[in-house]
N, C-alpha and C positions, 0 to 999 in steps of 0.2 A: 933183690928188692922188688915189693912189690907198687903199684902206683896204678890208684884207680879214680877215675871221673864218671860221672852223672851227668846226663845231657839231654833237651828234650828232640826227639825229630820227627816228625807228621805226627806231632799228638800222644807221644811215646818216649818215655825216659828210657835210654839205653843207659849201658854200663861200659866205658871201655877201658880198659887195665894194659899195664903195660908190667913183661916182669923182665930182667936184666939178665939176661945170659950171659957171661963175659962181656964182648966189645959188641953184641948184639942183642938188639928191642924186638921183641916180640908184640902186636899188638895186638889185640881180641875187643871183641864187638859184643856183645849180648841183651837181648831186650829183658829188661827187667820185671816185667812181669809173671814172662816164662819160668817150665820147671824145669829139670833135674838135673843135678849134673853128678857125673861120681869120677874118685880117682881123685889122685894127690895135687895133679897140676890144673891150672887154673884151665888152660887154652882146651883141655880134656873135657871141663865141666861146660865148657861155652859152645863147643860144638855138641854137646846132647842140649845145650838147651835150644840151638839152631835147630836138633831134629823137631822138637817139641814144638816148634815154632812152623814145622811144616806135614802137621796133624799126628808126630809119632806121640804116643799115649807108653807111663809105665805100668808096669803089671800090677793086678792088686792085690794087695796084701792079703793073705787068709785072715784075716783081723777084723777086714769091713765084711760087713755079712749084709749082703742089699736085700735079704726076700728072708725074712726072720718076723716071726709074730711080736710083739712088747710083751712084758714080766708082767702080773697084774701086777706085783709089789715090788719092793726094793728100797734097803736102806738106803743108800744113798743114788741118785739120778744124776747124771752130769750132761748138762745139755749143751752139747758145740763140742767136736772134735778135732779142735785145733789144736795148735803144741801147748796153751793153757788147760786146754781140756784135758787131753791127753797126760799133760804133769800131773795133775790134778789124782785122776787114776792111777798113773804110778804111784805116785807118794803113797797113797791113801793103800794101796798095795801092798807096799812094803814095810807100813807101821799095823799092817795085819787086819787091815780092813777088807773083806772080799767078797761082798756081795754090794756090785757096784755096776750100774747100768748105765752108758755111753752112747748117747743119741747124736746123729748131724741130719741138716735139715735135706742135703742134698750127697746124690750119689757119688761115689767114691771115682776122683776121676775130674767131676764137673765144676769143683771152685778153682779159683787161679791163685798161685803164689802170690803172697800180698806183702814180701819182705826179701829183702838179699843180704842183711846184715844181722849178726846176732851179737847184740851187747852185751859187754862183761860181767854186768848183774845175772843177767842173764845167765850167760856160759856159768856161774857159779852154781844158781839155780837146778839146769839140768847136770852139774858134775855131781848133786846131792840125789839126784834119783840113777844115775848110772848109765847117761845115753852121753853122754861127751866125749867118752874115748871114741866112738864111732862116726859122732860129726865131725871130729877134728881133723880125722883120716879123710872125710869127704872132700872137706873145706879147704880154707886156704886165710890162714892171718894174715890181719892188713891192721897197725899199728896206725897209720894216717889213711884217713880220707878228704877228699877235697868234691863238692857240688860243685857244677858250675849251668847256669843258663844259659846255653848258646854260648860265647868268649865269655861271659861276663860270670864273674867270683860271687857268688852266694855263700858258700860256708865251710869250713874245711871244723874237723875233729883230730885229737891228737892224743889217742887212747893210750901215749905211754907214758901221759903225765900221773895215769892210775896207778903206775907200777908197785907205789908204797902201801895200795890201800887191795890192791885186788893180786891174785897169783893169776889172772888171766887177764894183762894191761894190753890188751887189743881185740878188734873186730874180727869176726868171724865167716866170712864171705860164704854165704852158702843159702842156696834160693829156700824160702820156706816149705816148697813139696818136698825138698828132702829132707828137712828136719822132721817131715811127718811122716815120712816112711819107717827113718829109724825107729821112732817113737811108736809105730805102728807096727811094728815087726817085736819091738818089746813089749806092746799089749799081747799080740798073740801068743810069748813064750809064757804070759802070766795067764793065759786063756780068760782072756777079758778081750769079747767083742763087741767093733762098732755096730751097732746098730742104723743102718741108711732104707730109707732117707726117711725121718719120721718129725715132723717140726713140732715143738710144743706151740701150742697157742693161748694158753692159759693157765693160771695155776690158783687153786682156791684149798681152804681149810678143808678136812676133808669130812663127812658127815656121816661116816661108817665108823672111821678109827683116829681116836685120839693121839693129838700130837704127830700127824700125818700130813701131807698134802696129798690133794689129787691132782695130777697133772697132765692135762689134756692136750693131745695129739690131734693137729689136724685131720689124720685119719678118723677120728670119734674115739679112739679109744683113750684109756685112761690107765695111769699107774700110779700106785699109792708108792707115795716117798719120806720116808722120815725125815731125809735131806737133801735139799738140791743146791746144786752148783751151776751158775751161772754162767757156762763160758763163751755163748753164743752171739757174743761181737756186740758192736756198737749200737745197733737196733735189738737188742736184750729184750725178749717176754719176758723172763726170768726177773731181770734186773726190775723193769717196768711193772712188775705186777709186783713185788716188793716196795718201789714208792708208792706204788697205790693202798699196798694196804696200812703199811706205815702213818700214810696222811689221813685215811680213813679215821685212825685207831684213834691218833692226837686228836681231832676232830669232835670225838665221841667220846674223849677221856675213858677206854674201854683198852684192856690188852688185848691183843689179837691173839687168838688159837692157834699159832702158826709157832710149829720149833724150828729151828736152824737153818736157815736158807743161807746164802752164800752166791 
C-alpha cells in the first residue's frame, strides 16, 4: 500500500510516501519540482530525483534537435512541447497526418517538471495514442492522496470512487520530465522532431497564401501554417493572438482570413 503527502518546507512542496513492506515503513522525501525518476519502485524514482536535485541532468532525447533552421511552410505548427503538445503530434500522426512542425521556446533540459500526478482522464487520453504501457512501468499507482500544510489537512482525493466510470480509477505518480521523455522517445520513432528553442511571438493572416498563417519566431523568421495548435501554456501567443483577432473580427462585423487554429 501505497501513502503519499504534500508539504511545504523553505518555500518548497515536497512529496513524502510511505509504501508497506510486510511489518516495515519505508519512507521517501522528494522535491517536487524535480525530474526523473525510473524503475517500478517508488523509493528507486526518488533518489534519481535526489540526483537531479544536486545538478545531475538526463540525456537528450534524439527528438530535440537545438540547432535546426524552421520549415518556411507546414501544415500544421504546434507550438509548446509539452505532454499536450507532444499528444497533439502523436494523435495527429497516427490518424495520418505527417507534415507536422513542433517548436518549444526553450532548450531541451532548461524547463522544470511542473507535475507529479497524472489523472485518470488523463491516463485514458495518452492509453489512446500508445505511451501508457511505458509510463506505468515508470510510475507507481496511488488510488488516494492526501495534501497537507505543514500538520494541518488541505485536501485529500479518492480516485477509486472512479472505478465504475474510468478502467484507470487511480493517480499515477510520476514527475512530468518523464512523461516527456516517453512521449519524446515516441516522436523520434515517428521521426518527428522538436524543434528548440525558437519562441513564436506572433501570428497574423498570411499575405502570400490564402487560408494560411504566418507565424513569426522571435528569431525574425517565419513559417506559413495552415494550422496551428496552441500548447504553449498559460501565457499563450497562440491562444492571445486568437482573442485578438476574434474581437477584432466582431468588432468590424468582417470574417477574419484565418483557417483553423487551435
Amino acid at each position: 500500500m501505497l501513502q503519499s503527502r504534500f508539504r511545504p518546507h523553505n518555500n518548497r512542496w515536497f512529496l513524502t510516501s510511505r509504501r508497506l513492506n510486510g511489518t516495515s515503513m519505508v519512507n521517501t522525501k522528494s522535491i517536487l519540482r524535480c525530474s526523473t525518476g525510473t524503475g517500478h519502485d517508488l523509493l528507486r524514482c526518488l533518489v534519481s530525483l535526489s540526483k537531479l536535485a544536486n545538478g545531475y541532468k538526463p540525456p537528450t532525447c534524439a527528438s530535440e534537435v537545438p540547432t535546426m533552421s524552421l520549415p518556411a511552410q507546414a501544415t500544421i505548427l504546434i507550438a509548446g512541447a509539452g505532454p499536450s503538445g507532444m499528444a497533439a503530434a502523436i494523435s495527429l500522426h497516427r490518424q495520418g497526418i505527417h507534415d507536422i512542425v513542433i517548436v518549444d521556446s526553450v532548450r531541451a533540459g532548461e524547463n522544470s517538471s511542473r507535475a507529479m500526478i497524472i489523472q485518470p482522464a488523463t491516463l485514458e487520453a495518452l492509453d489512446t495514442i500508445g505511451c501508457l504501457e511505458k509510463l506505468m512501468a515508470l510510475g507507481e499507482k496511488a488510488e488516494r492522496i492526501s495534501i497537507h500544510d505543514g500538520s494541518s489537512y488541505v485536501l485529500s482525493a479518492d480516485f477509486a470512487l472512479l472505478s465504475s466510470y474510468t478502467k484507470f480509477p487511480f493517480g499515477l505518480l510520476l514527475p512530468q520530465s518523464s512523461t516527456e521523455a516517453v512521449m519524446l522517445k515516441t516522436l523520434d520513432q515517428l521521426g518527428i522532431k522538436v524543434l528548440r528553442p525558437f519562441k513564436v511571438v506572433s501570428l497574423a493572416s498570411s499575405q502570400n497564401k490564402d487560408h494560411h498563417i504566418d507565424v513569426r519566431f522571435e528569431s525574425g523568421e517565419i513559417v506559413q501554417a495552415k494550422y496551428v495548435i496552441g500548447a504553449d501554456g498559460a501565457h499563450s501567443v497562440v491562444l492571445r493572438s486568437m482573442t485578438q483577432t476574434a474581437t477584432k473580427s466582431t468588432s468590424t462585423a468582417t470574417s477574419p482570413r484565418w483557417p483553423w487554429a487551435m
